[in-house]
N, C-alpha and C positions, 0 to 999 in steps of 0.2 A: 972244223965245225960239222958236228952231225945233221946230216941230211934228214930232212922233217919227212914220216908217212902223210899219205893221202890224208889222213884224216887229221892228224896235228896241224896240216895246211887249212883241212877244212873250218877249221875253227878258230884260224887267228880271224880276227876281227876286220880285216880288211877285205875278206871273201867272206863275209855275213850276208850281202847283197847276192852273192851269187856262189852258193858252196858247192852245185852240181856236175861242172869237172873235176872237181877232188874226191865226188860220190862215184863219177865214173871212172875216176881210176878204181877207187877202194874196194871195188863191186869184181873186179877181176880178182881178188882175193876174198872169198865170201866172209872168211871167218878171219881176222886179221887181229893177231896179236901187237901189242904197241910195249913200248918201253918201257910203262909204268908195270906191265904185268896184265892188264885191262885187256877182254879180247873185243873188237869190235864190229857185229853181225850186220853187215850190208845189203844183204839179197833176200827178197820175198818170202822163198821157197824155205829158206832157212830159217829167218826169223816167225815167218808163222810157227813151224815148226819147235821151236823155242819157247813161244807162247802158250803151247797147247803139252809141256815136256814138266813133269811132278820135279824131274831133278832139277829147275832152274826154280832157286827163290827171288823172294822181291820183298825179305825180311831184309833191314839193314841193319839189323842186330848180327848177320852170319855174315857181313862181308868182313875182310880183311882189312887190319886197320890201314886208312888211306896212307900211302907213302907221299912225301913232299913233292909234288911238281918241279918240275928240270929247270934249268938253263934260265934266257932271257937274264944273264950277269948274275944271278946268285944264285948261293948255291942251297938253300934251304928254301923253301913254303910252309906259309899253314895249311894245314888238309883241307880243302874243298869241300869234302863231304862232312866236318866235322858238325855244321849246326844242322843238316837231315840227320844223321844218328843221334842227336841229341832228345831231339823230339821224343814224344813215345808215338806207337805205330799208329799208321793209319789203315785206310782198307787198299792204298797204293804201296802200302810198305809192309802189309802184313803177306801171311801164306796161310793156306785151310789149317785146323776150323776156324782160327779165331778171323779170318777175313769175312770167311761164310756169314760166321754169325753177324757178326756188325756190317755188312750189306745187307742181308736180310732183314734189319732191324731200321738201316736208313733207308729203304728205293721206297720203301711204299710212301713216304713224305715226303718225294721229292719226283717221284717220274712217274707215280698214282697206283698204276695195278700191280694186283690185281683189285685193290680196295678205292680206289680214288681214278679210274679207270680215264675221267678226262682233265687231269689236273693239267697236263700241259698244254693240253689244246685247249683249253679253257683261257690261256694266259693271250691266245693271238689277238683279241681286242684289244688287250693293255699293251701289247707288244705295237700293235698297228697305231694305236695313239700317241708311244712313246716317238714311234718314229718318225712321224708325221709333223708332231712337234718339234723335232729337232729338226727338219725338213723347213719346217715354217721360219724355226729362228734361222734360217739362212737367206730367208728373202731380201734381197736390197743387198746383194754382197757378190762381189766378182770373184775373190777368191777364197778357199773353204779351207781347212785342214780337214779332211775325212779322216782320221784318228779325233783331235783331240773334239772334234764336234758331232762326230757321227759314229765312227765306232769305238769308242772308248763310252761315250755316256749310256747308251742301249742295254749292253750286258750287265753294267753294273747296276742300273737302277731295276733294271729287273732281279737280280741274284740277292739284292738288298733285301723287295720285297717278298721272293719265293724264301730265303731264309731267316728273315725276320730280323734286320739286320737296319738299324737306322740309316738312312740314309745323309742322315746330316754329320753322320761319323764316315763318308768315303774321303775326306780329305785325309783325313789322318790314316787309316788302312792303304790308301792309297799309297803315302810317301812310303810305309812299311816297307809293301810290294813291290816299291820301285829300290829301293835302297838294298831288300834282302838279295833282290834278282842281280843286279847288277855288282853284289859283291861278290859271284859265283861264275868260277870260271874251269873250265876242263879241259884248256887248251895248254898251249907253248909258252900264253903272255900269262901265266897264273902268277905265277910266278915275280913278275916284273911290280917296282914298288909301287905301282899306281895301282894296281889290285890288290895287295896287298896291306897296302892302306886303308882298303872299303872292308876289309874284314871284318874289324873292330865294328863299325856301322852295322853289320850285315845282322852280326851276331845279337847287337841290343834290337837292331829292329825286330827280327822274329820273337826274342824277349820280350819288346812293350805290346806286339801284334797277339802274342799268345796271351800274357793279362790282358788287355783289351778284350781276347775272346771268353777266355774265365770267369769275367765280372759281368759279361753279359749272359752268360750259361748261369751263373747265379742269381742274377735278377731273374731270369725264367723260371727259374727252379723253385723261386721262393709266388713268383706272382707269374702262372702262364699267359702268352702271347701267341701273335700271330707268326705263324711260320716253321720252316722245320726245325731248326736249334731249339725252338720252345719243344715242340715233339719228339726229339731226341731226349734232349735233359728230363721230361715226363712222363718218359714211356712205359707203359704197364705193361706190356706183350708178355703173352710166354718166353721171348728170350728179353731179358735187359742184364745187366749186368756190366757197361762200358763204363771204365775209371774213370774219371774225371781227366786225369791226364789223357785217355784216349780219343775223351768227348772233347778237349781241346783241342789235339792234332786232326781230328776230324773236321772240325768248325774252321779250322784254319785253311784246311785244304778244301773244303766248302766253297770259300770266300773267294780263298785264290782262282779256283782252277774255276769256279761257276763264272768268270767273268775274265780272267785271264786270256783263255787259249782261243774265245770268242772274237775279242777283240781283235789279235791278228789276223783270222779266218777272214771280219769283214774288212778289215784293211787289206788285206793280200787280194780280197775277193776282187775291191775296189782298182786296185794297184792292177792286177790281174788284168780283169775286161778293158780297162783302160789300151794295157799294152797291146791289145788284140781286137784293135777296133770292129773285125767282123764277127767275131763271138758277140761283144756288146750288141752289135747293131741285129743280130739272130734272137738273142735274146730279150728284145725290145719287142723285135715282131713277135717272138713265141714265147712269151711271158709264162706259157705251159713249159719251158723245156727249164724253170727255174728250180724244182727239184733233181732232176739230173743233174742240172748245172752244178749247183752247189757240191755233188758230190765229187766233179771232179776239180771243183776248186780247193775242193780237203783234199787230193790226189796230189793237183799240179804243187799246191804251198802247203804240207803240211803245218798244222802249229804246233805242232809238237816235233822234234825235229830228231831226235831220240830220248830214248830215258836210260836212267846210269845205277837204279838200285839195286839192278839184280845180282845173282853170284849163282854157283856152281855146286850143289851140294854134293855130288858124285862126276866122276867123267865122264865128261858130254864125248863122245867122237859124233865130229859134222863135219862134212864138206871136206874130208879128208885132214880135218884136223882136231887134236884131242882140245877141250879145254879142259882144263885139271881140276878136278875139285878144292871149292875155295877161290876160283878167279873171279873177276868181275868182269860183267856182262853190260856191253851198251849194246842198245839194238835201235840200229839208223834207222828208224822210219821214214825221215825225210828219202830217203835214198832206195830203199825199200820201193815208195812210190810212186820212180821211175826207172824199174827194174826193166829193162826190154826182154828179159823173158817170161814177164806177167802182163807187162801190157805193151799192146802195140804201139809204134809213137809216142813215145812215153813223154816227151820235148815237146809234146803236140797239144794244145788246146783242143779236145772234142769235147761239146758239151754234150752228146746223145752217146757216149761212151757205153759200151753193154757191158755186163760181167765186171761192174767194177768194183770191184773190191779191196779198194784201198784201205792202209792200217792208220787214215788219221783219229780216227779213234781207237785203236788197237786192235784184239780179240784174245778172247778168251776168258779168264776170271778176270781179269781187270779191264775189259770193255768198260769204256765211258759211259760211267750210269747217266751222266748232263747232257748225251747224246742228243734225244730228242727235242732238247730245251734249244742246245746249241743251234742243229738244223732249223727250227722252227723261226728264229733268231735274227739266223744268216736269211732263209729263204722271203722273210718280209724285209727285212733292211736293205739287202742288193736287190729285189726286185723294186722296191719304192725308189731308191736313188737311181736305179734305170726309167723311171716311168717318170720320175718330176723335175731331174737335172738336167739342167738344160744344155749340149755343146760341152760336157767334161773335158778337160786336157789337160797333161800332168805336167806339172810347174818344173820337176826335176827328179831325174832317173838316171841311174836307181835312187832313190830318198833314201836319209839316214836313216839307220837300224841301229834299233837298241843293241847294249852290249851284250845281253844273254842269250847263249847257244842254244840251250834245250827250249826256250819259246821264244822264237826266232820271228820278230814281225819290225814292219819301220815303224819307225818312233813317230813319225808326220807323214802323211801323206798328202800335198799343197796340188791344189785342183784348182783352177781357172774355168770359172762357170760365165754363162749368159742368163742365167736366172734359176728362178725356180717355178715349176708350174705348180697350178690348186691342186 
């Protein structure tokens, strides 16, 4: 039997919970080719460097078609990547100009400037009442899930109302989200018949998730509403011009990722301070040090954990290794993270951390335009549940974790309270 790389370990499902001795091994080989062909960038230094390089795309129209996943008893897979190529691009799968222009055509609808300069700080009212309310509905109760009660409902009722997006339709986008995620794998088990069973599921989900988003672009289209989907689909700007089919793939990754990568942030946040009772208890007292904090709680748990769209259009040499044009590029940000030659203690909880410039939202043209929405987000929900929970303790750790790799969060996280204050 062939002996698994660091990173094939990293990602069987059994180290979901804790992939960061498989990140430090893989980190002693910055640029690590694996069996599929895949090269995968471990280190800070590198992968910024990748981010900010014309020769790395993030079109998945130029990757190589995916080869079938190894082992686990059979001997073929369906490609992994087959329902992201399908799509048509977005502004996370495109490369300049056509990226340029369709970001420049969505940020001013959604993060305001230069034209809507307080769109997102404008949303902290609604944000502080959302949470407050879910806060309240916990009163009279000993034990909480802080996922399905707290950070799960927050992002999405907010990313409903910032995109115009019914909210009495999150049931059903919901199952989408969980069914497409969870048929997606880029490990050793891809392979195995229990994933490959969910395929089938994976593929009509993204199909009914994409009509579902089509027939709402069209009802805007014919009659405007609130939100940015209505202002995408009726945009008069000097640039317009996005297909329909692009205006879908967009709307899709809207929906997803505006509430997605959220969610884990404040469960891992929650999960986080928990496990570190004297951070919790610092940031009680310095409720001022909750913007720092936040940023290294995107450091210690990224939620995005890597991304796999990229490829090679010419040869890279890095790190003393070529990747060839034409390979496929995953860049570990999770691991990236806790690079000990970017940051000091990288294993260490510091919430007053200087220079920190972590990739949980990335850099570069694909910086996280939901950036500010997301911080805004985290920094009221983890500071309200430090300020009104009373005596938190965690029911079980590590708690299960969903099966998907690239947004790596627990599925539950079951907290034993003494109450809740006003």
């Amino acid at each position: 039997m062939v002996e698994e790389t660091p990173w094939q370990q990293a990602l069987r499902y059994a180290n979901r919970a804790n992939p960061y001795p498989f990140y430090e091994e893989l980190r002693k080989t910055p640029v690590a080719r694996q069996p599929d062909g895949t090269y995968v960038v471990s280190t800070y230094q590198e992968i910024v460097a990748l981010l900010h390089d014309p020769r790395v795309s993030s079109d998945v129209r130029k990757l190589p078609d995916p080869a079938p996943a190894p082992a686990e008893g059979s001997a073929e897979a369906e490609p992994i990547t087959e329902t992201v190529v399908s799509l048509e691009p977005n502004i996370i799968t495109q490369d300049p100009p056509e990226h340029d222009r369709d970001r420049r055509m969505m940020m001013p609808h959604f993060v305001g400037p230069p034209h809507s300069p307080h769109l997102i700080s404008d949303l902290e009212p609604e944000i502080r009442r959302i949470v407050d309310g879910l806060l309240d509905n916990m009163q009279g109760k000993t034990r909480i899930d802080a996922v399905d009660e707290f950070a799960y409902p927050l992002p999405v009722t907010v990313i409903c109302k910032v995109l115009g997006v019914p909210l009495e339709d999150e049931p059903r986008f919901h199952s989408w989200i969980e069914t497409a995620l969870d048929s997606l794998d880029f490990g050793p088990e891809a392979a195995s018949e229990e994933i490959q069973s969910r395929l089938a599921g994976g593929r009509q989900a993204v199909e009914e998730f994409g009509q579902f988003a089509a027939e709402l672009l069209d009802r805007y289209a014919q009659q405007p509403g609130p939100g940015m989907l209505s202002a995408m689909v009726n945009e008069d700007g000097p640039e317009t011009g996005m297909s329909k089919g692009v205006l879908v793939s967009n709307a899709l990754l809207l929906i997803f990722a505006g509430h997605e990568t959220t969610v884990n942030l404040i469960a891992h946040s929650v999960l986080t301070l928990l496990r570190h009772p004297d951070a919790l208890e610092k940031l009680r007292r310095r409720p001022e040090l909750i913007v720092p904090g936040v940023e290294e709680l995107l450091r210690f748990e990224s939620s995005v954990q890597f991304w796999h769209t990229r490829s090679a259009v010419e040869d890279i040499d890095i790190a003393g290794t070529t990747i060839p044009k034409g390979a496929p590029i995953f860049l570990a940000y999770g691991s990236a993270n806790r690079d000990p030659k970017r940051f000091a203690n990288p294993y260490e909880l510091d919430l007053e951390r200087r220079d920190n410039q972590h990739l949980g939202f990335s850099q570069g043209i694909h910086f996280c335009f939901g950036a500010p929405l997301a911080r805004l987000e985290v920094q009221v929900a983890v500071g309200e549940f430090l300020r009104r929970v009373e005596n938190p303790r965690l029911v079980e750790d590590p708690p299960p974790y969903r099966h998907n790799q690239i947004f790596r969060g627990p599925r539950h996280v079951l907290v034993d309270i003494d109450g809740i204050r006003d």
